[in-house]
N, C-alpha and C positions, 0 to 999 in steps of 0.2 A: 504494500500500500504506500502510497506517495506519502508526504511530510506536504502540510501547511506552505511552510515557509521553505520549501524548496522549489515550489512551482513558482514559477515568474510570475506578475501580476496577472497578463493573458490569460495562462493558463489555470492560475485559481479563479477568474470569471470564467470560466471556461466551463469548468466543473459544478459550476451552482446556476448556470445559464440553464434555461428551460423556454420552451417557445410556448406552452400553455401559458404563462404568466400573462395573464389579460382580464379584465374586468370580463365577468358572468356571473350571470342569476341578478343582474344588475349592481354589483359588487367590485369593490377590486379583489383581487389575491392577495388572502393573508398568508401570508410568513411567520411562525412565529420561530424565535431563537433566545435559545435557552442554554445553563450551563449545571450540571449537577455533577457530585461525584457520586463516586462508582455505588456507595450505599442509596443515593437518591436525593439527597442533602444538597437545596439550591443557594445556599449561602453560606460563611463563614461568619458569626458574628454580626451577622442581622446583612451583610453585602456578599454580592458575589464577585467581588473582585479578586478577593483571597483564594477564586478557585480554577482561576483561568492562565495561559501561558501566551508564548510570542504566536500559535498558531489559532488559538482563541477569538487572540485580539486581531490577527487578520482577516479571519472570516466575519469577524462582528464587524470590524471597516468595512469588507464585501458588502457585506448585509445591507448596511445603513446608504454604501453608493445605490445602491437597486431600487432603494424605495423609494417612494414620493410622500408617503407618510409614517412618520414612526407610531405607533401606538402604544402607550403606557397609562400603568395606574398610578392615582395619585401618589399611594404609599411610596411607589418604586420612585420617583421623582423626588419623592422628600428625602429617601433614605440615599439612593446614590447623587442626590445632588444637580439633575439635569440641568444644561445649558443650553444656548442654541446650537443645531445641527450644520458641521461644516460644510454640508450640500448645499449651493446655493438654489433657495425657493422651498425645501423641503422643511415640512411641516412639522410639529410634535405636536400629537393630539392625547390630551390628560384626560383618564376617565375618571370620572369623582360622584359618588352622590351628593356628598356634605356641600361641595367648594370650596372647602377649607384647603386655600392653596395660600402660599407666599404671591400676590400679583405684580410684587415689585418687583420678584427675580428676572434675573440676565433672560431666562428661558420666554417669559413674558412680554417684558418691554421691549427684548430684541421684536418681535411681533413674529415669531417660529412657534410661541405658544397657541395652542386652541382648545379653550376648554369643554370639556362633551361630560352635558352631566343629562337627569332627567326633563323633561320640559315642566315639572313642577316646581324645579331647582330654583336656589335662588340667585339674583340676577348678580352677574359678575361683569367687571371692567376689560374683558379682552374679548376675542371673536370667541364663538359658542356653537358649537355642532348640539342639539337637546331630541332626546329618542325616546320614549317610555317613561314612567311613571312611576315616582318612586326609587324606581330602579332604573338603570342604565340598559335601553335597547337597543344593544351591541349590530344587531341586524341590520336596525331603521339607524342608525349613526354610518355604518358602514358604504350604505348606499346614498349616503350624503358627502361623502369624502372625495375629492378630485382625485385623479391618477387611475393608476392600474396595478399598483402593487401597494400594499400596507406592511409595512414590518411592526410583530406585537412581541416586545421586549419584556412583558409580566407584567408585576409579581404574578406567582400564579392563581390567587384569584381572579385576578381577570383573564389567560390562558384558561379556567373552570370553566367560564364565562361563555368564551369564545367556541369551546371544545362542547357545552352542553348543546348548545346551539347551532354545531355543526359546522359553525364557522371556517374551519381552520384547513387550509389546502396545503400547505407543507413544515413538516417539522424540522429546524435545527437543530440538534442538540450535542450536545459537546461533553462526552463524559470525562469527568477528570480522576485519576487514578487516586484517587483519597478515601479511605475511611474514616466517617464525623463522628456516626451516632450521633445523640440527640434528639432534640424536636426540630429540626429546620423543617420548611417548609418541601412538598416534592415541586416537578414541575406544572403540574396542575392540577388546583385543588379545588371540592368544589360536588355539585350534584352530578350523579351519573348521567351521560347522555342518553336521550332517546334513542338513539341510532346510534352506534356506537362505530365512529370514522376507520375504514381501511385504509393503510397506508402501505404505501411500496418502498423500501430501500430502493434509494436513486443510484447513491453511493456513500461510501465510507472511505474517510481517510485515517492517518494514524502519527503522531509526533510524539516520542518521550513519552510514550504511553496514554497517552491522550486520545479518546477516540473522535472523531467528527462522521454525527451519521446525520445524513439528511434523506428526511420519507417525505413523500409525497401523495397526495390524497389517489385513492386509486380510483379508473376511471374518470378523474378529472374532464369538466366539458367548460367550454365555454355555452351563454349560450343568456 
């Protein structure tokens, strides 16, 4: 299996390129990308920066060139500290019910932020994607979003979210060779789906024992 950071930039897009990637069902393609170790454990100490390496952090740059919107929960924004996205025009869209966001941060007043809460939510100071009641509907937010790809960075309550719902057209996930124990969080947590998503090994890579597997919804259509 190839190494991360041995393939030339080309060829690590090379490898995550897929020609289904295209708005259907009225929708973009979500991506989501995730990092666990090998027990299932998505953080160290409440982040997951403590769990990733140099081949990690290359496909999370791939990741984030592809998309036109990032998709995060509020949690994960407050914990890892979001800022604007060095793509230029690419968006970060914050799922929250509360609102209870910092409006001052870099992430915000750069105007990269947009916050998507429920349309009963209450009213906040920057752009607003609002889908469901109460709650966040992931579905009706999605079909509101410009592009044709979404990339969904967690926590994994919202990956639960996304996955109950059937959201989710391909998995990232990046095992790292650690055992935590613990209570960490897994990669997606959350009520069981209705329909529970097939997915296909696209491919897998491998660095210093790091795995990088990426599936794909199976049968995927546009449409």
């Amino acid at each position: 299996m190839p190494d991360p950071t041995d393939l030339d930039p080309s060829q690590l897009a090379a490898a995550y390129a897929d020609a289904r990637r295209a708005r259907h069902g009225g929708r973009p393609w979500v991506i989501v990308n995730m990092i666990a170790s090998a027990d299932g454990a998505t953080t160290v100490e409440g982040l997951s920066g403590g769990l990733g390496g140099p081949g990690d952090r290359a496909i999370f740059s791939l990741l984030r060139a592809l998309a036109d919107v990032v998709l995060v929960g509020a949690s994960t924004v407050r914990a890892e500290h979001y800022g604007p996205p060095r793509k230029a025009g690419q968006k970060v869209a914050v799922v929250s019910r509360s609102a209870e966001l910092d409006w001052t941060a870099d992430l915000f007043t750069s105007g990269a932020g947009i916050a998507v809460l429920p349309e009963d939510g209450d009213a906040v100071p920057v752009p607003t994607i609002r889908g469901g009641r109460g709650d966040v509907d992931l579905a009706a937010v999605l079909r509101q979003l410009d592009g044709e790809v979404v990339l969904a960075e967690g926590g994994p309550t919202l990956n639960g979210q996304l996955a109950a719902a059937g959201l989710i057209d391909e998995l990232c996930v990046t095992v790292a060779p650690r055992l935590l124990g613990g209570g960490a969080k897994r990669i997606v947590v959350g009520p069981p789906a209705a329909e529970p998503t097939t997915l296909e090994l696209a491919h897998l890579l491998e660095e210093d024992g790091f795995l990088f597997c990426r599936y794909v919804r199976a049968a995927a259509t546009d449409g």
